[in-house]
N, C-alpha and C positions, 0 to 999 in steps of 0.2 A: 412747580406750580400745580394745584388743585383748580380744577375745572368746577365752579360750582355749577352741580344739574337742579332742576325744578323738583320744587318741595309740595308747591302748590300753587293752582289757577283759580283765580276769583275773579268770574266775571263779575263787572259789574252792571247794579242795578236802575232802576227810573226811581228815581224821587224828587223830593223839592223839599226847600227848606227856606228859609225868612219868612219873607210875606209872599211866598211863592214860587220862588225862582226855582227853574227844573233842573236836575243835576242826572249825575250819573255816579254811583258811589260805590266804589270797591272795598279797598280796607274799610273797615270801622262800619260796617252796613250791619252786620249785629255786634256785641261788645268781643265777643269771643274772638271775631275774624279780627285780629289786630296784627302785626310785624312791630314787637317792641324792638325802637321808642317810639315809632308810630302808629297812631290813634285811627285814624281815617284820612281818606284822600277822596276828596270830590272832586269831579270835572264839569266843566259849564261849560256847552257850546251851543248856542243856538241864533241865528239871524231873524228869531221870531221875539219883538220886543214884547210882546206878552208874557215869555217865558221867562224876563230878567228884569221889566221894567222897575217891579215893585223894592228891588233889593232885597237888605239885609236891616230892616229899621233896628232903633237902639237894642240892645242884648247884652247880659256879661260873659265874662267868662274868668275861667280861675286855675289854676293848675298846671298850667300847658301852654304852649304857642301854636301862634297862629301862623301858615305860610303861605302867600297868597302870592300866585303868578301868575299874570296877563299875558296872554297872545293876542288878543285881538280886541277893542275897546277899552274901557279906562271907566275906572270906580272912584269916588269922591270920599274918604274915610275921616270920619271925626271921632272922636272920644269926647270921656266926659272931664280930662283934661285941660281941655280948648287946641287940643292938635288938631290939625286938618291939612290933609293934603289929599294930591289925584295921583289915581294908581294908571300908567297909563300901560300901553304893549310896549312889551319888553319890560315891566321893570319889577319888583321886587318890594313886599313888605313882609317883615322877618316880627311878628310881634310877639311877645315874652309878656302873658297876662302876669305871672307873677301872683302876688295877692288878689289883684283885681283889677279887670279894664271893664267898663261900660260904653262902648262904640255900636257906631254903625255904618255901613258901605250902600252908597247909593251909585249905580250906574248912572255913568251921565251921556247915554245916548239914547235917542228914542228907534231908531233904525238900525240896521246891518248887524254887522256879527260881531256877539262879545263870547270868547273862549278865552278860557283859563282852568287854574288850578286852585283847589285850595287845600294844606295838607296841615294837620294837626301833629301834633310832635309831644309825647310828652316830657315832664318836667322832674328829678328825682326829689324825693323829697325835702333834702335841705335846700329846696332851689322853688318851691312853691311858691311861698307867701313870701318873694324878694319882691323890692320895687318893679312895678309896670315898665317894658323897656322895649324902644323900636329901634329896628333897623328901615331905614325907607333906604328902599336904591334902587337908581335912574336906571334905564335901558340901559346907558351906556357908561354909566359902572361894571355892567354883565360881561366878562369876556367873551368873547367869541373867538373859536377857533378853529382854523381852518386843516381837516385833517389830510395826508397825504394824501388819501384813497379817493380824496371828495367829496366826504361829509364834512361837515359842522358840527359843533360842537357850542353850547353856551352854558362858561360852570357859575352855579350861581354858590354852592358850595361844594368845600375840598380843590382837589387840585387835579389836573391834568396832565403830562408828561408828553411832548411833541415834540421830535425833531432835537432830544438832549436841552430843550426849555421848559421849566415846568411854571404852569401857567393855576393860580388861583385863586378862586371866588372873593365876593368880598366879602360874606357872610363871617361874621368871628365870633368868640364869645359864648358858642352854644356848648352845651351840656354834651349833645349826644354827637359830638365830632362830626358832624352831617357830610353827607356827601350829597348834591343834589344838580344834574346834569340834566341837562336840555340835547337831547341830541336829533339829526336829521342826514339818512343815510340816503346813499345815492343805490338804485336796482343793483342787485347782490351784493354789496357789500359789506361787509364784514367791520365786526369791531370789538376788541378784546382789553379790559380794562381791571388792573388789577385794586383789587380792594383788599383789606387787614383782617383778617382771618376774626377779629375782637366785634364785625360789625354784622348785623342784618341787612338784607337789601331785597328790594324787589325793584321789579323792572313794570313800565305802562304806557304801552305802545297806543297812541293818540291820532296816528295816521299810517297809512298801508298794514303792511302787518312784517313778522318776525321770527326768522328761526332760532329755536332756544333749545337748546339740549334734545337735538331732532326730533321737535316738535313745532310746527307752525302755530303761529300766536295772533289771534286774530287783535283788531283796535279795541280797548274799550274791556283790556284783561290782566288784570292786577297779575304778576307772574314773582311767585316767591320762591326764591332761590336758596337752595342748601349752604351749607359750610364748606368751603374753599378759601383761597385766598385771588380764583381770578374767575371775571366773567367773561363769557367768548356768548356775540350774536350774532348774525345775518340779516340782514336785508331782504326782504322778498323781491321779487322783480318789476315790483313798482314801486319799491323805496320804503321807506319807514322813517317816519318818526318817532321818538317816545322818550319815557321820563326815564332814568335810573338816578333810585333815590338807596340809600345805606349809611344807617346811623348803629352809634355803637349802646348795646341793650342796656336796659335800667336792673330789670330782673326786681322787682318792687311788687307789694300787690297794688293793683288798681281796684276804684270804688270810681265809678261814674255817673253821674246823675244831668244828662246833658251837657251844657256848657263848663260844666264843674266836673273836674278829674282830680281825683286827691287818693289818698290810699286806706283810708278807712270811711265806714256807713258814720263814725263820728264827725271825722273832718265833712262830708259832705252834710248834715245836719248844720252843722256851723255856716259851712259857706250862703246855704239859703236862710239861715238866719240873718245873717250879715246882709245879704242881699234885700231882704224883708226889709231890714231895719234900718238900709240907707249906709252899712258901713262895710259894705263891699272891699270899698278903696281907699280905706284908713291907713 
C-alpha cells in the first residue's frame, strides 16, 4: 500500500451566491483550483437566517451535477419539470443536469442552523447533453456505520469495508465512480481507507481539525491528496469531522461560463443561446 501524502491545501474562502446565501468555497473558488471530476465544493453553515433565508431562486444549469448534503436544516427544490421535494438533515440530492435543469432551492426555516454541502462533479462529454436525472435520498437510505475505534461513518457513495462486511452508498449510476463519505472521529483517532489508485480525492475537515501526512489541518481546508492507493488520518484531540470525497478523473478540456460546464467556448455559446431562447431543456 502507497500512503497518499498532500498535494495541496486550499483553504477556503467567504462568499455568497443565489440571492445571497453566505458560503465558504474551496475547490472551484477560481476555475484553475479544481480536483478533476470535481468542479467546486461549497459549505453553508450559519444559525443567522439572514445569511440563507433568500436561497437559491430559479437558475440553470448544464454540464454537470449537482451534490447537495444537509446536516443541519432542510431546503424545499423544484424544477422546471414540476418535481418538488424537501431536502432535509441527513439526506441526499444526486442531480445529473444533463442537457438542462432550471430549478430552485428555497430554505424552509426562518431560524437556527442550516449546514451543508454542496459539490459539483463534472460530466465527460458523451454524458452532457443526456436527459436531466435525480437521485433524491432519505436520511435514512445513508448508511451509517459504526467504526471499531468509535467513529462513524455515513457512505453516501462507494463502499466501506468493516469488520469483513462491506457496506455501500446508495448513490449509482455516476460517471466519475464517486466515493463520498461522511465521516466523524472520536479525539485521536485514526482512520485509513483505501481508495483505486484510477481516482482523485481530497479530504474537508468541517469540525475540529486533522492530521494528514504530519501536517495538522485546520476546519474549513480543502486538503488534496497525491497518488496512492490508500489514505491514513488522525484525529486531533478533540475529534474531527470531515468530508473524503474521490472520483475517478475525466482528463477533458473544460470551458466554463458559470452554471454552464461543457468543453469548448462553442458548446458554451450554444448553452446561453438555448438558455436565451427558452430551449435549455429540449
Amino acid at each position: 500500500m502507497t500512503i497518499r501524502t498532500i498535494q495541496q491545501i486550499i483553504p477556503a474562502i467567504d462568499t455568497s451566491d443565489g440571492a445571497g446565501v453566505q458560503l465558504k468555497r474551496s475547490i472551484g473558488q477560481r476555475q484553475r483550483i479544481r480536483v478533476d471530476p470535481f468542479l467546486m465544493l461549497d459549505a453553508f453553515n450559519s444559525a443567522n437566517a439572514d445569511d440563507y433565508i433568500a436561497g437559491f431562486p430559479p437558475h440553470p444549469h448544464r454540464g454537470f451535477e449537482t451534490v447537495t448534503y444537509m446536516l443541519n436544516g432542510s431546503m424545499i427544490h423544484r424544477d422546471h419539470m414540476g418535481n418538488e421535494g424537501e431536502l432535509v438533515a441527513g439526506g441526499v440530492q444526486w442531480m445529473t443536469a444533463g442537457r438542462g435543469v432550471i430549478h430552485e432551492e428555497r430554505p424552509q426555516r426562518t431560524d437556527g442552523l442550516m449546514r451543508g454541502f454542496q459539490l459539483w462533479v463534472n460530466l465527460p462529454a458523451s454524458e452532457k447533453m443526456k436527459p436531466a436525472h435525480y437521485q433524491n435520498i432519505e436520511p435514512e437510505q445513508v448508511p451509517e456505520v459504526q467504526l471499531p475505534s468509535g467513529g462513524q461513518v455515513r457512505v453516501v457513495a462507494g463502499s466501506l469495508d468493516v469488520g469483513g462486511d462491506t457496506v455501500s452508498g446508495p448513490v449509482t449510476g455516476v460517471a466519475a465512480d464517486p466515493v463520498y463519505l461522511d465521516l466523524r472521529l472520536q479525539p485521536g483517532e485514526s482512520f485509513t481507507y483505501p481508495v483505486p489508485e484510477t481516482h482523485n480525492l481530497f479530504i474537508y475537515p468541517y469540525e475540529g481539525a486533522l492530521q494528514v501526512d504530519n501536517r495538522r489541518i485546520q476546519t474549513d481546508h480543502a486538503v488534496v491528496l497525491a497518488d496512492g492507493d490508500e489514505v491514513s488520518v488522525q484525529a486531533s484531540d478533540s475529534g474531527a469531522a470531515f468530508l473524503l470525497l474521490a472520483g475517478k478523473p475525466i482528463g477533458e478540456p473544460i470551458a466554463q461560463y458559470g452554471p454552464f460546464v461543457m468543453n469548448t467556448p462553442e458548446e458554451i455559446d450554444q448553452a446561453l443561446k438555448d438558455y436565451q431562447d427558452g430551449r435549455l431543456t429540449d
